[in-house]
C-alpha positions, 0 to 999 in steps of 0.5 A: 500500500505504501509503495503504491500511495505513498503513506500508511493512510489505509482507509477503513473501508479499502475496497482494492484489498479488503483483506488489508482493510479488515487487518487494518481496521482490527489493529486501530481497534486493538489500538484504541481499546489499549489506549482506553486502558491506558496503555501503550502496546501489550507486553508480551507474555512470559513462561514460553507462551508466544506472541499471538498473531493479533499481540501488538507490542511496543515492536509493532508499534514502533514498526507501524509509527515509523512507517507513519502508520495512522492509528485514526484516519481521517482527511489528509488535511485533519492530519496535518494541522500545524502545531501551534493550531492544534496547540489553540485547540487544546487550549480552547478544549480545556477551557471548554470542558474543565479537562484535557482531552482523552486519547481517543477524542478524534485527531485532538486525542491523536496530537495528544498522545504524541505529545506525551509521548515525545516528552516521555521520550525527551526528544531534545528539540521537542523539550526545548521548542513546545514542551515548555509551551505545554507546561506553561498552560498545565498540561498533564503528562500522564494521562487520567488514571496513570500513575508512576507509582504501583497500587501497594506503594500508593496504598502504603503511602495513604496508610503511612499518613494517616493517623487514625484507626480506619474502619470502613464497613460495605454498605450491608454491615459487613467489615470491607477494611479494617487497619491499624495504623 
């Protein structure tokens, strides 16, 4: 497809090869559904079993961006929109709904993750020129949900700086957590 178009914008609906089309459509799906979880690519599975033809790890994915592979499609002209344009657009989203967008909110969403993405990778031109910019507006860069810290050292640290015996019991009367600190 690329060498006879010359990008990786395969339609959703490629009529010429539908195969193409279908094994297209199911990687932006598995893309999308990793993206809701928060998720980058899936690890690959230990103890001998092997990598699933639909696993897509972060080899596939790397693969398939530097091809510049499109996870959503839309026009040609959605996704070239020069930065500092879609940077207006975060703004104005923001201000709009009170939150950053989601990864999955159309080409917005799309920009998005890359951004976070070249500033997780300190791309030293992309941390002198626009990471600053973002930062100046408060942008997050960790998406809703992530976190760096695992769920035991961020219960650890609750229980850590709390200074009372907790006891919290589920809504029928039976004990659900009871800890002493």
């Amino acid at each position: 497809y690329k060498e006879e178009h010359g990008d990786c914008l395969v339609p959703t609906k490629y009529k010429e090869d539908w195969e193409l089309a279908k094994w297209v459509k199911a990687i932006r799906e598995k893309k999308s559904i990793l993206l809701r979880k928060g998720i980058e690519a899936e690890v690959p599975p230990f103890h001998g079993n092997k990598i699933t033809l639909r696993t897509l790890t972060a080899d596939r994915v790397e693969t398939l961006e530097s091809m510049g592979f499109a996870w959503i499609v839309g026009s040609t002209k959605e996704l070239r929109i020069p930065w500092e344009e879609r940077f207006r657009e975060l703004v104005e989203y923001r201000e709009e709904n009170g939150r950053w967008p989601s990864q999955t909110v159309g080409g917005l969403g799309l920009w998005v993750h890359r951004q976070r993405k070249k500033y997780s990778q300190k791309d030293e031109k992309y941390m002198l020129e626009w990471a600053p910019k973002l930062d100046k507006i408060g942008f997050e860069w960790a998406p809703r949900g992530n976190t760096s810290i695992s769920w035991d050292d961020g219960f650890r640290l609750l229980v850590r700086n709390s200074f009372n015996l907790v006891a919290h019991t589920s809504y029928n009367g039976h004990p659900a957590l009871l800890y002493a600190l």
